[in-house]
C-alpha positions in Angstrom: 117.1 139.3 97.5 116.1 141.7 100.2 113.9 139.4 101.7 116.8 136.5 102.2 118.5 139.3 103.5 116.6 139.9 106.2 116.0 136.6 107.1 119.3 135.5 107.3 119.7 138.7 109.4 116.8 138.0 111.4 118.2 134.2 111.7 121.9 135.9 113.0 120.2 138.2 115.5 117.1 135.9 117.1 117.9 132.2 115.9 115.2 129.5 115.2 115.4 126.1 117.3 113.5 123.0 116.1 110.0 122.3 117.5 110.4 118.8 117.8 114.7 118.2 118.9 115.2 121.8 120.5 118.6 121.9 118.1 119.0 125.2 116.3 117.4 124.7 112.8 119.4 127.3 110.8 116.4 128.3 108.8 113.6 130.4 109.1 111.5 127.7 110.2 111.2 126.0 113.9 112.0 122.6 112.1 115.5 121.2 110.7 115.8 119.9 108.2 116.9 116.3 109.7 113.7 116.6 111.9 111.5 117.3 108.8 113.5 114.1 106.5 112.3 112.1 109.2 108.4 112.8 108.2 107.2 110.0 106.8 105.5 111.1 103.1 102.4 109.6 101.7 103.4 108.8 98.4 101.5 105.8 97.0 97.9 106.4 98.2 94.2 106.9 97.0 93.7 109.4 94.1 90.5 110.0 95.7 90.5 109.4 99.3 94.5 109.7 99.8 94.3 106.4 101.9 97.8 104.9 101.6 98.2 101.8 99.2 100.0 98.9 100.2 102.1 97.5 96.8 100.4 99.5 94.4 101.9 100.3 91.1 103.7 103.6 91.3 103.3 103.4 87.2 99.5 102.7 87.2 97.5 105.2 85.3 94.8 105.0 88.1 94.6 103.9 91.6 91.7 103.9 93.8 90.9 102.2 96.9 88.5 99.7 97.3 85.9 101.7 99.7 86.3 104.5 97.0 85.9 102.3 93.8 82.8 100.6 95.8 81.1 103.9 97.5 82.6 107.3 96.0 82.8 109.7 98.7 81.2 112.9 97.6 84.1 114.9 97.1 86.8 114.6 94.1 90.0 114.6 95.6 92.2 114.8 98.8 95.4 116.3 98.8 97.2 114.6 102.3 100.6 114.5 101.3 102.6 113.2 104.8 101.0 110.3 107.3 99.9 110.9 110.6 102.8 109.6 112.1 104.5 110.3 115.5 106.9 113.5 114.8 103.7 115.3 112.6 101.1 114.1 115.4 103.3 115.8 118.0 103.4 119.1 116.3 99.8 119.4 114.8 98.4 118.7 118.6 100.8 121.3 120.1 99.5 123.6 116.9 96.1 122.6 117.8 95.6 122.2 121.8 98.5 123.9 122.8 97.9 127.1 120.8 101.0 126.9 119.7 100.3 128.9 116.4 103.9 130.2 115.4 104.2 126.4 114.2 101.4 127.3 110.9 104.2 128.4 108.7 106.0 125.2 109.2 102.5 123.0 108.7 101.9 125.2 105.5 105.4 124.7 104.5 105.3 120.7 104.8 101.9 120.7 102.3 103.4 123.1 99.5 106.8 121.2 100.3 104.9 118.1 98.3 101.3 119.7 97.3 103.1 122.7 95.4 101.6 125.8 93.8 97.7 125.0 92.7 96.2 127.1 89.6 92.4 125.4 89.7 90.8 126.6 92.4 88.2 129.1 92.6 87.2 129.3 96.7 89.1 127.9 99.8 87.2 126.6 102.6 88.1 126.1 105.9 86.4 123.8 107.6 84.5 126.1 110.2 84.3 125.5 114.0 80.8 126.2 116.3 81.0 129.4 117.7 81.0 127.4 120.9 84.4 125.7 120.0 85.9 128.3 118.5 85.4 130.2 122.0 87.2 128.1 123.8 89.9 127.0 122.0 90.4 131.1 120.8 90.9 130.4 117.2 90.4 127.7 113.9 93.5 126.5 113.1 92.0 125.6 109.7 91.3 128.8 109.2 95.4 129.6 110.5 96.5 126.7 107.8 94.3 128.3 104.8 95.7 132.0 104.8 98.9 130.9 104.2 98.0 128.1 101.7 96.2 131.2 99.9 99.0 133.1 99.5 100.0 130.3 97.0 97.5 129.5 95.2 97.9 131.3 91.4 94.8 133.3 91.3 95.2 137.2 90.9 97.2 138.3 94.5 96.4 134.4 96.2 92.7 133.6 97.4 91.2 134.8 100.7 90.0 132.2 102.5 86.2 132.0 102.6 84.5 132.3 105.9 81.2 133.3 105.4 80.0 130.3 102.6 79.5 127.7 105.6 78.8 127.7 108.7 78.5 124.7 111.0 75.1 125.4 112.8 75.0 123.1 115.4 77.7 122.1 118.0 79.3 118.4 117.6 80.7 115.9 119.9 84.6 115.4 120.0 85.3 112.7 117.5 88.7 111.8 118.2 87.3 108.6 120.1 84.6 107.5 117.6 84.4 105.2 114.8 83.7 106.0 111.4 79.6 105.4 111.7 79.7 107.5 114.7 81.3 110.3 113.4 79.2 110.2 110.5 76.2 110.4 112.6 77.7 113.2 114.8 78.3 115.4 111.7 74.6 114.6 109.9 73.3 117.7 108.6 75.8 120.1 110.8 76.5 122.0 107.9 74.4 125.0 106.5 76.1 126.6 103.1 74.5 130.5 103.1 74.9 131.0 99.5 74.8 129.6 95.6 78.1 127.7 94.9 77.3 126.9 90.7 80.5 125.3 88.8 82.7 126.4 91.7 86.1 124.1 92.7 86.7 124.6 95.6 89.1 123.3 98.0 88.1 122.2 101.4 91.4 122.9 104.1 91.3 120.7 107.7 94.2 119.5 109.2 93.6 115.7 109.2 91.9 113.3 107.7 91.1 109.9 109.5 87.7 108.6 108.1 86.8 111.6 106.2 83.2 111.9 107.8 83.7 115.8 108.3 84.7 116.4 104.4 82.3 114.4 103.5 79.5 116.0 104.9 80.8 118.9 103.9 81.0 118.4 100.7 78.1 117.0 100.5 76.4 120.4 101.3 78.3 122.2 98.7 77.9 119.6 96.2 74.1 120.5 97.1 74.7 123.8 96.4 76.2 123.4 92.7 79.8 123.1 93.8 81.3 120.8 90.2 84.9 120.3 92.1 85.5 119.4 95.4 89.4 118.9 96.6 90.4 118.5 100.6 94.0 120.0 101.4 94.7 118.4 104.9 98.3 118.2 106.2 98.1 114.1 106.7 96.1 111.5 106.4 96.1 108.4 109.1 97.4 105.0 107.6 94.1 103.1 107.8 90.6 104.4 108.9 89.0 103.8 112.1 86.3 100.8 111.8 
């Protein structure tokens, strides 16, 4: 009660406009809510990959892709629960490149908005940046997207996100402009995981996912270390993968 309070005081006194029309939202977020209707969802998709599904059966008791049924990826899951479409891509790249990080309570409100609370989870990961990227860009917005994703997960008091499990060891080339083999290539063996991770679930948080090449490898490190469950939280997932 106190905290709505102060919100809608807060709201009164220094009101929020929408990050994508410039409109007052009349929420505590920088997004309205006819702004954020227009996101498009990614509701019939991949149980594994989150790759959306053209025509599938909304009623079937299983649905997996085809590149999933034939080659597994190593990890379990991926939770990507809007597409990469035009309105998200504009305000993840101004989150991301335009340090624009008053916008990660909106991107963390869009993945509980559909994701919800989670009770299963035992370590959140973000996926970590080289030292030599992290320098220049001056933070991990990962790492931004996971301490508030956290704060909701049902463990006693949230879960802090883990930063010292993984560590990528060796700088990588921008990937935004390879294909899938080349990413998986640029990520071989970037990962080192410092410590023991036996019968752990743990979730994996990037923002997102286009071939997967990065949670794979990831994964695949943990997996190497004992991890049992592996889940991905990303914000979207691209409607098809790059060739």
């Amino acid at each position: 009660m106190v905290n709505s309070a102060r919100i809608r005081l807060l709201e009164g006194l220094l009101p929020n406009h929408c990050a994508l029309c410039r409109m007052r939202s009349y929420r505590h977020l920088p997004l309205c809510r006819p702004c954020e209707s227009e996101l498009p969802a990614n509701t019939v998709a991949c149980e594994q990959c989150a790759i959306p599904l053209a025509g599938a059966n909304h009623l079937a008791a299983s649905r997996l892709c085809g590149q999933c049924l034939a080659h597994p990826p190593p990890y379990d899951r991926v939770i990507a629960p809007w597409l990469y479409g035009e309105y998200l891509a504009r305000l993840i790249q101004r989150w991301k490149y335009q340090r624009e990080r008053h916008l990660t309570p909106v991107l963390a409100h869009l993945w509980l908005k559909k994701a919800g609370r989670r009770t299963d989870i035992d370590l959140l990961i973000p996926v970590p940046l080289h030292w030599r990227r992290r320098w220049h860009r001056g933070f991990n917005q990962s790492e931004l997207l996971a301490a508030h994703l956290g704060d909701h997960v049902a463990a006693a008091g949230g879960l802090t996100p883990d930063l010292r499990t993984v560590k990528r060891h060796r700088p990588t080339a921008p990937q935004s402009a390879m294909c899938a083999a080349q990413r998986k290539r640029n990520l071989a063996n970037a990962f080192t995981v410092s410590r023991p991770c036996d019968n752990l679930r743990i979730a994996i948080v990037d923002d997102v996912l286009t071939t997967g090449a990065t949670a794979a490898a990831l994964s695949r490190a943990l997996k190497q270390a004992g991890a049992r469950h592996i889940e991905v939280w990303c914000l979207a997932r691209t409607p098809t993968p790059y060739i």
